[in-house]
N, C-alpha and C positions, 0 to 999 in steps of 0.2 A: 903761809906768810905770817910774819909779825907784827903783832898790832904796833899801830902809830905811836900809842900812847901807852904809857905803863903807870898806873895810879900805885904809889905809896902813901898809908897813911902814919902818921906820927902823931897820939895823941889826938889832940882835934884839930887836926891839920891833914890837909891833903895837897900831897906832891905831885905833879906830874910831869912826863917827861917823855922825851920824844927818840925814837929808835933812829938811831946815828942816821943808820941805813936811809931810810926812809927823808931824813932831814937833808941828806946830801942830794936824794930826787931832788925834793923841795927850793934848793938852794941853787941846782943846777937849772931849773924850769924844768922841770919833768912835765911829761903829757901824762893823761891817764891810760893809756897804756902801758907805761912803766909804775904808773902807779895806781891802783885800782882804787883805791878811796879818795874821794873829796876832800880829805887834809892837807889846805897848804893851797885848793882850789880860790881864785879870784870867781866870787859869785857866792848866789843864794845855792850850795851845793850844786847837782851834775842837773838839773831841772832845768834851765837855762842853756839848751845847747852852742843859743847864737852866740853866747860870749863868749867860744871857744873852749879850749883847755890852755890856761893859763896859772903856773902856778909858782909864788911866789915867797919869799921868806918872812912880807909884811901880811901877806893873806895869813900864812899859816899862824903867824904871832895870833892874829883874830880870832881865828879858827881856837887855836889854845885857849885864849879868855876865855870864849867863849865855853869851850868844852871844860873850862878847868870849874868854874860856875857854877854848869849844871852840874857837877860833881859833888859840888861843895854844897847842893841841895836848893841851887835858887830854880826857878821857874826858867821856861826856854825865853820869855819876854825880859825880865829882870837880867836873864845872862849876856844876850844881845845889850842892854843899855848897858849894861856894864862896862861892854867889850867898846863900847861908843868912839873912846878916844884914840884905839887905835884905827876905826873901819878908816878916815881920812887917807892914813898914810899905803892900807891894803887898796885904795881906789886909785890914789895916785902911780902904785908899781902897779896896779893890772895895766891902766894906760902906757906909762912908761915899756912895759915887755911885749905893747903891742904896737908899738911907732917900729 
């Protein structure tokens, strides 16, 4: 299968980007059975089984900061606060996909 993510760098810059495929699980609520990585997952990765598999377009926005970050060479702690502003609106669609 195809990674989630495909890193281009330009310069000193790094791109990334997300396999259609994969984003159209993500977009549809794909479970992890159609999708075998925690990209796009609502939670602290698949460690967490009560919360389900739920997975969502605002999670995976997260999930990118995040990963796009530690790409760009910051710390796992530094990536997360980075990603801060969006974790709100990934908490609010885990709820919303689960009513």
């Amino acid at each position: 299968m195809a990674s989630l993510l495909i890193e281009e760098s330009v310069g000193d810059n790094t791109m990334m980007s997300i396999v259609s495929t994969e984003l159209e699980l993500v977009v549809a609520g794909a479970t992890t059975s159609e999708t075998p990585s925690d990209f796009g997952r609502c939670g602290p990765g698949t460690g967490m089984g009560f919360l389900g598999d739920v997975y969502t377009p605002q999670c995976a926005a997260h999930d990118a900061a995040v990963r796009g970050a530690e790409a760009s060479g910051e710390s796992k702690v530094m990536s997360h606060i980075k990603a801060l502003p969006l974790l709100p609106a990934a908490i609010g669609s885990y709820f919303q996909a689960r009513l």
